[in-house]
N, C-alpha and C positions, 0 to 999 in steps of 0.2 A: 386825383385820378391821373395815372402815368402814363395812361395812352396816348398822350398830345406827345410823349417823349419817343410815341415810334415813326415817327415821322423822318425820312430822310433827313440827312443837315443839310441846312440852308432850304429847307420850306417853311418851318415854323419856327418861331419863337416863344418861349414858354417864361412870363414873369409869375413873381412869387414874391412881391412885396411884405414886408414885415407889417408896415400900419399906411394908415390911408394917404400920409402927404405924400410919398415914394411910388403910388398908381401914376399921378400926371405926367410925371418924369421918366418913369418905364414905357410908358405907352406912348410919349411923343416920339422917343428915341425908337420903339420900337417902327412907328411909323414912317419913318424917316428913312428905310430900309425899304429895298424891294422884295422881301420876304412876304409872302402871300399869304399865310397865317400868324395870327396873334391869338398865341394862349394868355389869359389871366387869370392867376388862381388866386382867390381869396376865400379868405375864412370867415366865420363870424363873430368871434367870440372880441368882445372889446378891449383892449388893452391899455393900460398906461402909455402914453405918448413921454417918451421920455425927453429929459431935458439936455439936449446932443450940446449944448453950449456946455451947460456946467459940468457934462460928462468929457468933455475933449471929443463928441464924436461925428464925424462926418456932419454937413446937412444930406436931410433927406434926398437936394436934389443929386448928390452922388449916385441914386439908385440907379440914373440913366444909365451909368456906368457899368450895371452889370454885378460887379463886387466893390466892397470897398472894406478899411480897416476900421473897426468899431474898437478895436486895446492891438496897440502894436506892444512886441517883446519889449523888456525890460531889458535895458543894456547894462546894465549895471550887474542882472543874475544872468547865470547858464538858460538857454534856452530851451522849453521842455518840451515843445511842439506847437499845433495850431489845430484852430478851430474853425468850420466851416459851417456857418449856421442859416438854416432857413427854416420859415413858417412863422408865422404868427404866436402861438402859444409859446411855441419853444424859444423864441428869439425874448419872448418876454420873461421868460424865465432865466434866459444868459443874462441879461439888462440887470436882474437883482442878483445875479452871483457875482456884479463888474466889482461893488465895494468891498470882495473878499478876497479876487484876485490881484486888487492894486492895492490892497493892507499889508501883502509882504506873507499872509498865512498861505496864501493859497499859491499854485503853480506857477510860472511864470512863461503862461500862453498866449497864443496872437488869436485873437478872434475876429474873423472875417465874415461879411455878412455875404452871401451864397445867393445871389437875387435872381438871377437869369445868366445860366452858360454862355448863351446865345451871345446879349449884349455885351459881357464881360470878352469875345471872343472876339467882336467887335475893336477893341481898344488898340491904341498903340502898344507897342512891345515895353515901351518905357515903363506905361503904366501897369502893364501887367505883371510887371518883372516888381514892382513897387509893394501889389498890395500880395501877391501870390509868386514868388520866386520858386522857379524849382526844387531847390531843398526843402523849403517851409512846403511846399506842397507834399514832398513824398513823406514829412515829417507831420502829416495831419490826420483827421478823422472829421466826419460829419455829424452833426443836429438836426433834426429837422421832428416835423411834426408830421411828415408822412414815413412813407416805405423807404428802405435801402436801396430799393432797386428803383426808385424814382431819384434817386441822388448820385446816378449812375457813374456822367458827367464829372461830377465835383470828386469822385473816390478816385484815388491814384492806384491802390492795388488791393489787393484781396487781405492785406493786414490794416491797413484803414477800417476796413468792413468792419474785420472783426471788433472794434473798438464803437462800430457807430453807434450815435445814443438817438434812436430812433422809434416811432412810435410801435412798429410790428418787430419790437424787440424780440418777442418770444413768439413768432413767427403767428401770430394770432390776428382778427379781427380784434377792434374793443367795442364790450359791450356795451357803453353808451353810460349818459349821467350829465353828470352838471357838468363845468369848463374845468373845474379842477379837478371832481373826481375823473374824468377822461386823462385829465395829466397824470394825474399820478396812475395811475392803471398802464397809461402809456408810456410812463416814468420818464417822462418831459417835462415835468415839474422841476423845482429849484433842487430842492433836495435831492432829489435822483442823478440830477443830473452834475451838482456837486461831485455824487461819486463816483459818476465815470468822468467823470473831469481829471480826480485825484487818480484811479487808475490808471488812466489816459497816460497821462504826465510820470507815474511813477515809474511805469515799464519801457518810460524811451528807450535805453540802453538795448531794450529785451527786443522792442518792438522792429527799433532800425536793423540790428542783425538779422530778423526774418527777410527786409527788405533782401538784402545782401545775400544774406545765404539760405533761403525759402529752405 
C-alpha cells in the first residue's frame, strides 16, 4: 500500500525489509529519529534466508542504512547499469539470478538493495555517494514486488520507469494464487526477471541517450 508514501517528507518513514533479520535494525534506526511515523511493510510469503557470508553480501544489520550493495560492478567488464531492488518475493528472486550474474554469462550490474528512502537519506554523503553515486543512479531501474509508483523515491526519471520490473507491469491487479504462481503472473520471478535484466543491460547505449536527449 503507497499511501504511507503521501506523507510529507520528514513525517514518515516507510521500511520494506527483504527478510526478518533487517525489521530490528530498520526499526531501531528508524526510532532513533524524530520522525512521528514508522511505516513497516512486510510480506508473508517465506523465503530462503540467504547466506550473505558465502555470498559477499552485506550483513543484514546494514539495513539501518537504508540501502546498501548486494553485487557491486565488475571492474574488470564495462559497466551495464544498476539495480534497485525491494520486497520480499522479488529480492528472493534476484538472490537466485546472483550465481548467473557473477558466472560472466549474464550482465555486469550493481544490485542494490532499495530498503527505505528515508533512512538511506539519513546517511552521510560519503556513504551515499559509495552505495548509489549519481551516475549509477541515473544509470538504474527498479524491482520490486509492488507498484511503480510506490518506488517513486528510488526512479531517477521517466526512462528508469520504462525498464521497471515491477509487479503492476501490465498496469493490472493480480489475481491471486499460490507465492509462485503470483510471481510469475507478476513476472517477479527469476525467469522474468532474468529477462528484463538482459534488456535492462542490453539497451544502456539506447537508454542513456533518452536520458540526454528525451
Amino acid at each position: 500500500p503507497a499511501v504511507t508514501q503521501l506523507f510529507p517528507d520528514g513525517h514518515i518513514i516507510n521500511l520494506h525489509p527483504f527478510e526478518h533479520n533487517e525489521v530490528a535494525p530498520m526499526l531501531a534506526a528508524a526510532l532513533a529519529t524524530d520522525v512521528p511515523l514508522i511505516a513497516l511493510h512486510l510480506t508473508r510469503p517465506g523465503v530462503v534466508i540467504p547466506d550473505r557470508t558465502a555470498l559477499g553480501v552485506p550483513s543484514h544489520m546494514e539495513a539501518a542504512r537504508g540501502a546498501y550493495v548486494i553485487r557491486a560492478h565488475d571492474p574488470r567488464q564495462p559497466q551495464e547499469g544498476t539495480l534497485l531492488v525491494q520486497g520480499t518475493a522479488s529480492t528472493e528472486s534476484v538472490y537466485e539470478l546472483l550465481p548467473w550474474l557473477e558466472s560472466g554469462d549474464g550482465p555486469n550490474v550493481k544490485v542494490v538493495a532499495a530498503l527505505s528512502w528515508q533512512l538511506f537519506e539519513l546517511q552521510d554523503k560519503d556513504y551515499r555517494n559509495a552505495v548509489l553515486p549519481r551516475a549509477d543512479w541515473l544509470d538504474s531501474t527498479v524491482i520490486s514486488n509492488g507498484a511503480r509508483r510506490a518506488m517513486h523515491d528510488w526512479l531517477p526519471h521517466k526512462v528508469a520507469e520504462d525498464y521497471a520490473m515491477c509487479s503492476d507491469w501490465d498496469n493490472r491487479w493480480r489475481t491471486g494464487g499460490s507465492t509462485e504462481e503470483v510471481k510469475v503472473e507478476a513476472q517477479i520471478d527469476a525467469a522474468s526477471l532474468k529477462a528484463g535484466i538482459a534488456r535492462f543491460a542490453a539497451d544502456r547505449n539506447y537508454r542513456l541517450s533518452r536520458v540526454v536527449h528525451p
